[in-house]
Every structure is written in C-alpha cells, then in structure tokens.
MMTF fields as JSON, N, C-alpha, C and O atoms, coordinates in Angstrom:
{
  "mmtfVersion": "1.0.0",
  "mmtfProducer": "UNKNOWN",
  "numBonds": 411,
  "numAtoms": 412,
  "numGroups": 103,
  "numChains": 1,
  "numModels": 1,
  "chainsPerModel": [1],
  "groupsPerChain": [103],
  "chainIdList": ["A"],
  "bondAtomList": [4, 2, 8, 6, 12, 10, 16, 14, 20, 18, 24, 22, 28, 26, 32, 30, 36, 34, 40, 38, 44, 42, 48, 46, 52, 50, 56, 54, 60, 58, 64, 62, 68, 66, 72, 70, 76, 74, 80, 78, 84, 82, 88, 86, 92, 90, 96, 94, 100, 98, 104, 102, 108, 106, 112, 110, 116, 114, 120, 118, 124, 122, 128, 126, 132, 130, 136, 134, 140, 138, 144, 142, 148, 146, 152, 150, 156, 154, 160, 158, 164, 162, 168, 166, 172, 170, 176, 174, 180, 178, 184, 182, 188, 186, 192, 190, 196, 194, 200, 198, 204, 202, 208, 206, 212, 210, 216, 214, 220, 218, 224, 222, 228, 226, 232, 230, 236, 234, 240, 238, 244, 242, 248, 246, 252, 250, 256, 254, 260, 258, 264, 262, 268, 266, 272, 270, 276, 274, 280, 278, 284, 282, 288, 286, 292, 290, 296, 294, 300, 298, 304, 302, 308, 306, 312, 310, 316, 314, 320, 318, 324, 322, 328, 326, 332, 330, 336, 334, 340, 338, 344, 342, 348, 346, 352, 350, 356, 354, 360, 358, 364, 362, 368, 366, 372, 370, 376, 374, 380, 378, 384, 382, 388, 386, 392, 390, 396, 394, 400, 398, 404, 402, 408, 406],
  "bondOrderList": [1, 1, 1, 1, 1, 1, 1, 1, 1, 1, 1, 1, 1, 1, 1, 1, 1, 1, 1, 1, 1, 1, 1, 1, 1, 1, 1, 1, 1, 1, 1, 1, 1, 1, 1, 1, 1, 1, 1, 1, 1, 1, 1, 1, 1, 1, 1, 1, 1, 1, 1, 1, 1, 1, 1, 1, 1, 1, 1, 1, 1, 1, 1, 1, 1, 1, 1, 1, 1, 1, 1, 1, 1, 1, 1, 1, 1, 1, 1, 1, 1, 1, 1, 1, 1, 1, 1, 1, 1, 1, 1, 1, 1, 1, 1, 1, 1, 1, 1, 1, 1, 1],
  "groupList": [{"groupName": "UNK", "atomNameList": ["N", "CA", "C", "O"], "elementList": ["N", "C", "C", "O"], "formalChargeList": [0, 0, 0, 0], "bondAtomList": [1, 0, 2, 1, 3, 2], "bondOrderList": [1, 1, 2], "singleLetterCode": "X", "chemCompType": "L-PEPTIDE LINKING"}],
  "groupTypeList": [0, 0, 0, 0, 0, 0, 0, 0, 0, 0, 0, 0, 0, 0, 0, 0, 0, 0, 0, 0, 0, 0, 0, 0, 0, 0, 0, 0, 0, 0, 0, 0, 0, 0, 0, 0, 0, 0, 0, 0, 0, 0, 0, 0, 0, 0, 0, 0, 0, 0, 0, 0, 0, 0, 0, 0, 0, 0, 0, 0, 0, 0, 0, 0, 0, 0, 0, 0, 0, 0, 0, 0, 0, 0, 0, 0, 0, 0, 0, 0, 0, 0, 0, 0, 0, 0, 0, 0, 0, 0, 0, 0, 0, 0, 0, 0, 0, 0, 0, 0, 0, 0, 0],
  "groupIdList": [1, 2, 3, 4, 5, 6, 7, 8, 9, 10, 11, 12, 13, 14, 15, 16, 17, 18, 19, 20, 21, 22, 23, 24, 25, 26, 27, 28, 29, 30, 31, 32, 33, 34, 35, 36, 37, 38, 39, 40, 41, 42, 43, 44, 45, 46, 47, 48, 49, 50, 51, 52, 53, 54, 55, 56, 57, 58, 59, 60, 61, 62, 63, 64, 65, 66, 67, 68, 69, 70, 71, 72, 73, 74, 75, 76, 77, 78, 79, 80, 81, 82, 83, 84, 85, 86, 87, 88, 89, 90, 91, 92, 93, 94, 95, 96, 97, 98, 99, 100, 101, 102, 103],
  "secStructList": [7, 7, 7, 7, 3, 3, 3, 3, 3, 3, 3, 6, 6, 3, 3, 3, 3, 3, 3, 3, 1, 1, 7, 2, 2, 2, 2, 2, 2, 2, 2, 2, 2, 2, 2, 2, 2, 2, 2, 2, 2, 2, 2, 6, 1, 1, 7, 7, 1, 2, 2, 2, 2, 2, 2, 2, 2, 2, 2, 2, 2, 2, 2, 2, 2, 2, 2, 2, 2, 2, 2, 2, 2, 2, 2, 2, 2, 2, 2, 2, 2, 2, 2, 2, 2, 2, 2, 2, 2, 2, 2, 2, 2, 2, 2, 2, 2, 2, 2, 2, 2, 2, 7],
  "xCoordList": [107.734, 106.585, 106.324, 106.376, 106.013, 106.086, 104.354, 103.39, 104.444, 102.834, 102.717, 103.56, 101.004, 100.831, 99.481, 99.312, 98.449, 97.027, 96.788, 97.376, 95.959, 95.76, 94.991, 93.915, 94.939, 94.154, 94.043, 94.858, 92.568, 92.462, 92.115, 91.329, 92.501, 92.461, 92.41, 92.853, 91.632, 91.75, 92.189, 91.596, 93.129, 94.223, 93.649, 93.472, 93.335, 93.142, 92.273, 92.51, 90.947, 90.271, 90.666, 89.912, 92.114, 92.528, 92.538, 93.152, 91.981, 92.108, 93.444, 94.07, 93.857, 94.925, 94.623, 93.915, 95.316, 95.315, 97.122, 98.188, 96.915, 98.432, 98.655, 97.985, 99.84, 99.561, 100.637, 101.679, 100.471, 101.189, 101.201, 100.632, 101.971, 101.71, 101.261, 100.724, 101.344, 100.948, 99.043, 98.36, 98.64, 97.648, 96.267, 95.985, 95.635, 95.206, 94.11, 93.758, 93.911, 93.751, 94.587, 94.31, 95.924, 96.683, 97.156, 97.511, 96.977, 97.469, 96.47, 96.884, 95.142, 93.732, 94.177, 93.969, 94.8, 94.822, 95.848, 95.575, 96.912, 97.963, 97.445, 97.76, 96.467, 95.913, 94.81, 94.819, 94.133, 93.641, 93.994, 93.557, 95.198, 96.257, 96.703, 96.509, 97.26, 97.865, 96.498, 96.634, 95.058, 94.314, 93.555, 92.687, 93.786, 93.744, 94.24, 93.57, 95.718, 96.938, 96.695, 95.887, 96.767, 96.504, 95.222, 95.465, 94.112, 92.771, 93.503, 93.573, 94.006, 94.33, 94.725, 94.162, 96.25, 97.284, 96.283, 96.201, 95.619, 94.594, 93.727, 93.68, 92.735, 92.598, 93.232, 92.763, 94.454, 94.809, 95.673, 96.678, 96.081, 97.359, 96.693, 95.614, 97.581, 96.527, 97.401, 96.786, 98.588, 98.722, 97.345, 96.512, 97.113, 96.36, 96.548, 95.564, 97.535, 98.298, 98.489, 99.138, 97.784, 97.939, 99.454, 99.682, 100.544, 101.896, 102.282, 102.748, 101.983, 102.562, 101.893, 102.43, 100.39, 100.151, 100.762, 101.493, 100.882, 101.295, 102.828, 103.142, 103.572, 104.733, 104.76, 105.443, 103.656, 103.907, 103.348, 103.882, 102.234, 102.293, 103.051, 102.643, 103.955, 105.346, 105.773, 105.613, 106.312, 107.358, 106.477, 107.112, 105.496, 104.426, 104.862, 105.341, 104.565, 104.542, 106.464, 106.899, 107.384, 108.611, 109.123, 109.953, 108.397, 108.659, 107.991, 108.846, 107.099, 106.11, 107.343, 107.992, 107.368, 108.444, 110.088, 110.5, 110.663, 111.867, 110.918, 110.906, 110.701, 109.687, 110.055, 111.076, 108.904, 108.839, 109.594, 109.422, 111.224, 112.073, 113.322, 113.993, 113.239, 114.047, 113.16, 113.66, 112.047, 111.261, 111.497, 111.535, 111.74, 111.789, 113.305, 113.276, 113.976, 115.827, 115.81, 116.622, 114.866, 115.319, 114.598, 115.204, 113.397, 113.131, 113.899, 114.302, 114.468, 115.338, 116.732, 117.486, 116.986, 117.96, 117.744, 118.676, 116.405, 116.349, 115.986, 115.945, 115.673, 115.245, 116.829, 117.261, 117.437, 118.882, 119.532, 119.96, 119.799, 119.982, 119.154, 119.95, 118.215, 117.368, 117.392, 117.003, 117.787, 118.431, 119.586, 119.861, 120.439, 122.206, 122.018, 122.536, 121.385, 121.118, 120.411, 120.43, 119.867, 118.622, 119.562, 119.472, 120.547, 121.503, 122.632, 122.805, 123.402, 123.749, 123.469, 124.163, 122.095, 121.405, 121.421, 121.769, 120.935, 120.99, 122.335, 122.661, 122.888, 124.672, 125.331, 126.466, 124.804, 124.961, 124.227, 124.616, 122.84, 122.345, 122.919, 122.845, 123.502, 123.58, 125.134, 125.292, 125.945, 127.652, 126.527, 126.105, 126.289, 125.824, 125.391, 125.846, 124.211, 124.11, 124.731, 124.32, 125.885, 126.799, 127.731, 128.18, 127.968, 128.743, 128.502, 129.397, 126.862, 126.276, 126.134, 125.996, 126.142, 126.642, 127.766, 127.876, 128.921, 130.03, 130.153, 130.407, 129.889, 129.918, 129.291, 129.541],
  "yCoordList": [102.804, 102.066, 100.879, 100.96, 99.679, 98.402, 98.507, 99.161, 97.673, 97.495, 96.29, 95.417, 96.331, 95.017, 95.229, 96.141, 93.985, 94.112, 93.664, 92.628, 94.262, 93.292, 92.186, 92.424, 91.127, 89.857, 89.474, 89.456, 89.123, 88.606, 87.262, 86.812, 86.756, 85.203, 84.813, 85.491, 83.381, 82.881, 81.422, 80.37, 81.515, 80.178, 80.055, 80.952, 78.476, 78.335, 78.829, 78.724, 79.545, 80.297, 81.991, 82.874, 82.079, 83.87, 84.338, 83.729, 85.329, 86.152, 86.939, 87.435, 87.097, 87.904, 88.222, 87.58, 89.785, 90.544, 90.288, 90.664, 89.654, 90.021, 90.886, 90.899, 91.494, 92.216, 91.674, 91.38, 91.483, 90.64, 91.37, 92.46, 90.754, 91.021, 89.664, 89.67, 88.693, 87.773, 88.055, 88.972, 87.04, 86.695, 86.601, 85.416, 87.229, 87.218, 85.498, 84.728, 85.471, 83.693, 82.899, 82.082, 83.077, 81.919, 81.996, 81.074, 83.363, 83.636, 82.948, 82.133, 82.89, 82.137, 80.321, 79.662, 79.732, 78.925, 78.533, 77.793, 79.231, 78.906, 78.65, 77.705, 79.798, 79.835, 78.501, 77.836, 78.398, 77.071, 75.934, 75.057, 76.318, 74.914, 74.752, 73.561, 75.398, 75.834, 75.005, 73.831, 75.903, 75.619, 74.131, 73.767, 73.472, 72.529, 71.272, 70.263, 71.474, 70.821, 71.306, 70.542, 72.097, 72.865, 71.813, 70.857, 72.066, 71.303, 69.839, 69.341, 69.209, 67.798, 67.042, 66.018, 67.818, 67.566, 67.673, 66.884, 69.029, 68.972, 68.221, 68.014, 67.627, 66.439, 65.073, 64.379, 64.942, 63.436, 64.02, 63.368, 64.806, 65.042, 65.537, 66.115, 65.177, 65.704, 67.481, 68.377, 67.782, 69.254, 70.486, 70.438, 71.343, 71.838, 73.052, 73.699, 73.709, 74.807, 75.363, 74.819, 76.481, 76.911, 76.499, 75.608, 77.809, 77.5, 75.826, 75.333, 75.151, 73.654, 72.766, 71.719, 73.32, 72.829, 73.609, 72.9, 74.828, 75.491, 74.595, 74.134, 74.598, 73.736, 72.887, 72.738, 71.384, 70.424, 70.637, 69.884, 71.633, 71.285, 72.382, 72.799, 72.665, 73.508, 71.956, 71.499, 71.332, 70.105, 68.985, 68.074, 69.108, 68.557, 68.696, 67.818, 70.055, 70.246, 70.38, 69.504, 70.998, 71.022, 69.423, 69.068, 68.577, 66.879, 67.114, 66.956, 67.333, 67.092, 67.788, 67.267, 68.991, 69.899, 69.006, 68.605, 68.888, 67.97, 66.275, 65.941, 66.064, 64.806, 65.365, 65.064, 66.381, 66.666, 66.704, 66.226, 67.95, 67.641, 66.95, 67.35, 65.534, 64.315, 63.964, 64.528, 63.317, 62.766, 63.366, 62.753, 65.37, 65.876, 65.06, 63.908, 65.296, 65.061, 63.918, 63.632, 63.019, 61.211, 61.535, 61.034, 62.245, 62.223, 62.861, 62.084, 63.909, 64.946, 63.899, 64.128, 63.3, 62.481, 60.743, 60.18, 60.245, 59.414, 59.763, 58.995, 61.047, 61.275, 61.818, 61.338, 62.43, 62.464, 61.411, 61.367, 60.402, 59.098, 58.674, 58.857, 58.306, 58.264, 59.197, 58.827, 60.05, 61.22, 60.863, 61.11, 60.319, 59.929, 58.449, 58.125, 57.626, 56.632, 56.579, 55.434, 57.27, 57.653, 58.259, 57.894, 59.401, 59.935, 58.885, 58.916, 57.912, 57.023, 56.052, 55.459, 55.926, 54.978, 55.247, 54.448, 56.698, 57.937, 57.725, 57.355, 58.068, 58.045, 56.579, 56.518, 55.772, 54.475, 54.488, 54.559, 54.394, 54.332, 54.987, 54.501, 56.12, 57.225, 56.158, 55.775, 56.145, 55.62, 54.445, 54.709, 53.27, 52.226, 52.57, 52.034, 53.769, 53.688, 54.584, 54.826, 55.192, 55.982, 54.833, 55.028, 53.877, 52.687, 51.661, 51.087, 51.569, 50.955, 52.135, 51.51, 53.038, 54.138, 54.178, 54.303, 53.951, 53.939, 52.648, 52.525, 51.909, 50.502, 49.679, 48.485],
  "zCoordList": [118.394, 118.899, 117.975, 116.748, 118.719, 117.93, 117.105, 117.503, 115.958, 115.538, 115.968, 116.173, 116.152, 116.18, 117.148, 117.958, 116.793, 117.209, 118.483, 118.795, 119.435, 120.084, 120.337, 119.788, 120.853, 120.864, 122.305, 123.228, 122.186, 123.656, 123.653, 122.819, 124.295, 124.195, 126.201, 127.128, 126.218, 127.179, 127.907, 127.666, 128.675, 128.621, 130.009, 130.834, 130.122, 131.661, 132.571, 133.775, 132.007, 132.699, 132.994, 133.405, 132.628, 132.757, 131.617, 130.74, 131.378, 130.326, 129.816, 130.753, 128.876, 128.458, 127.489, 126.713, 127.234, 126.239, 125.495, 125.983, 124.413, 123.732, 122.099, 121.067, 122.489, 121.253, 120.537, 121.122, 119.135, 117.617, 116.591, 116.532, 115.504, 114.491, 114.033, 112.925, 114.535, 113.572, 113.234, 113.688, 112.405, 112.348, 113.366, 113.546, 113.846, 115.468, 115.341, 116.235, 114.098, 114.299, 114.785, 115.663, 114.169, 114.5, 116.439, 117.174, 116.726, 118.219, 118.682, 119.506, 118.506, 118.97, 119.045, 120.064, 117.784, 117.679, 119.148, 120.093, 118.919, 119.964, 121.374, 122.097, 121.692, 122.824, 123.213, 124.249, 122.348, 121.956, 122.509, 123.254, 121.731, 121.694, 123.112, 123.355, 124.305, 125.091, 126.027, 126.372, 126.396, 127.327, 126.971, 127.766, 126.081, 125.72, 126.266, 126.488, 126.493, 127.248, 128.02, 128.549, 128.595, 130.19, 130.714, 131.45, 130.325, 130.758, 130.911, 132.034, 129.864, 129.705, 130.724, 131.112, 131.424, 132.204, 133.788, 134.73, 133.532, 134.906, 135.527, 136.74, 134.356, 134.219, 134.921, 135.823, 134.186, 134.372, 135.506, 135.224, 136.658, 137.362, 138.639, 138.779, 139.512, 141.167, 141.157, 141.735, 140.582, 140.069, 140.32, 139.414, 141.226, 141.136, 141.177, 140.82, 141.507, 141.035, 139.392, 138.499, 139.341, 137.935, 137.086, 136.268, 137.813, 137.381, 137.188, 136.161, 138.367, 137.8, 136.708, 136.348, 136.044, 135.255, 134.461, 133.77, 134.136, 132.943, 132.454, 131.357, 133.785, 133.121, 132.68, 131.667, 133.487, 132.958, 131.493, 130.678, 130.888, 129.679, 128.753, 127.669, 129.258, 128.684, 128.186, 127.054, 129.258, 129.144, 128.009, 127.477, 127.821, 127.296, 125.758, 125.041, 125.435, 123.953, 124.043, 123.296, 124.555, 124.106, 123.841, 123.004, 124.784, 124.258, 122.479, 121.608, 122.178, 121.17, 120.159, 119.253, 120.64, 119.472, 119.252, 118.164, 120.303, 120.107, 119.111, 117.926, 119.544, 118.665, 117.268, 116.65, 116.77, 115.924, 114.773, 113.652, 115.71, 115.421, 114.465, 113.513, 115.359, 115.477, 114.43, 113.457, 114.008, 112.658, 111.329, 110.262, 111.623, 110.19, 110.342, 109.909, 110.63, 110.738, 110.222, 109.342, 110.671, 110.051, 108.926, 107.979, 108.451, 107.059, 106.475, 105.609, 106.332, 105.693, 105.73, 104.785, 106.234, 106.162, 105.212, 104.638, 105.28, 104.414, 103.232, 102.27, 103.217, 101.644, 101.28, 100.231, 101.749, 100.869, 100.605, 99.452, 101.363, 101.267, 99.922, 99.001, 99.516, 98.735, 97.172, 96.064, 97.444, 96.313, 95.97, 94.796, 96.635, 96.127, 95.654, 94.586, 96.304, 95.343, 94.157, 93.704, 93.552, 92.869, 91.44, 90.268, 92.114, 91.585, 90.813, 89.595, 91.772, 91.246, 90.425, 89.6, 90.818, 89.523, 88.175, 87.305, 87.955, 86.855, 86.112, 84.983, 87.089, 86.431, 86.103, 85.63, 86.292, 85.638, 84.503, 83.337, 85.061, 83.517, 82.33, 81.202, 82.618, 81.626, 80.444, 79.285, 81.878, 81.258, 80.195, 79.069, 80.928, 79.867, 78.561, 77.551, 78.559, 77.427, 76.597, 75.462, 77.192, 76.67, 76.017, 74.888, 76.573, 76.373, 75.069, 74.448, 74.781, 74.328, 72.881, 71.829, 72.775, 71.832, 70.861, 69.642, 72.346, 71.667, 70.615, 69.416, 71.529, 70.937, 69.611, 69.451]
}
C-alpha cells in the first residue's frame, strides 16, 4: 500500500481529492497554478467545454515548460562557454608568469 496524504484541492470549479507524498502545499500550489490558467484561457477563448480548456492550458504551460527549458540550455551553455574562456585566461596568466620567473 502506497503512503501518502490526501489533499483536496479545487481546479475549475470540481473538486478533487489527490493523494501524495509530496508536500500538500506544494500540490495546492499546483492546483492553484492549473485553475488559474484554466480561468485565464476561459476567459480570453469562446472554448466552453471543460476538457478543451483543460487542454488548451495543458498546451499552455508545456509551451512555458519547453520555454523554460530551451533558456536553462542557452544559460548552461553560455556559462560553460564562459568557464573555458575564463579557464584559458588562468592558464595564460599562469605560463607568463611562470615565464617571467624563469626569466
């Protein structure tokens, strides 16, 4: 038998009970987060069908998450970039005044 609490939270006007182990805040937050975008999309979209809002803000946040993504990747990628030059600089400096030693 799995552990884990249950939490009730409400997305969209329906209630659900889910059971976690996480944090039953952070499941709140999610849910939060979720009827939030849900309201948003309902809002701005003639969508009046529960399910088709739920998707469009599926497609909503998985844009946001791929986003997300792609930004750590170009940072994680300019900061290594940034580390090997940084590195190289180091290792120059070092020969010169290894040079300037010998000399």
């Amino acid at each position: 038998m799995s552990k884990g609490q249950r939490i009730r939270v409400t997305v969209f006007g329906m209630e659900y009970t889910l059971k976690s182990e996480e944090d039953p805040q952070h499941i709140i937050e999610l849910a939060n987060y979720l009827n939030e975008k849900m309201t948003e999309i309902s809002e701005k979209s003639s969508a009046k069908s529960a399910l088709k809002i739920a998707i469009l803000a599926a497609l909503n946040i998985t844009d946001d998450l791929f986003t997300e993504r792609s930004d750590k990747e170009n940072l994680e990628e300019s900061i290594s970039e940034k580390c090997a030059s940084l590195r190289e600089q180091v290792n120059m400096a070092v020969a010169i005044a290894n040079n300037r030693d010998d000399g």
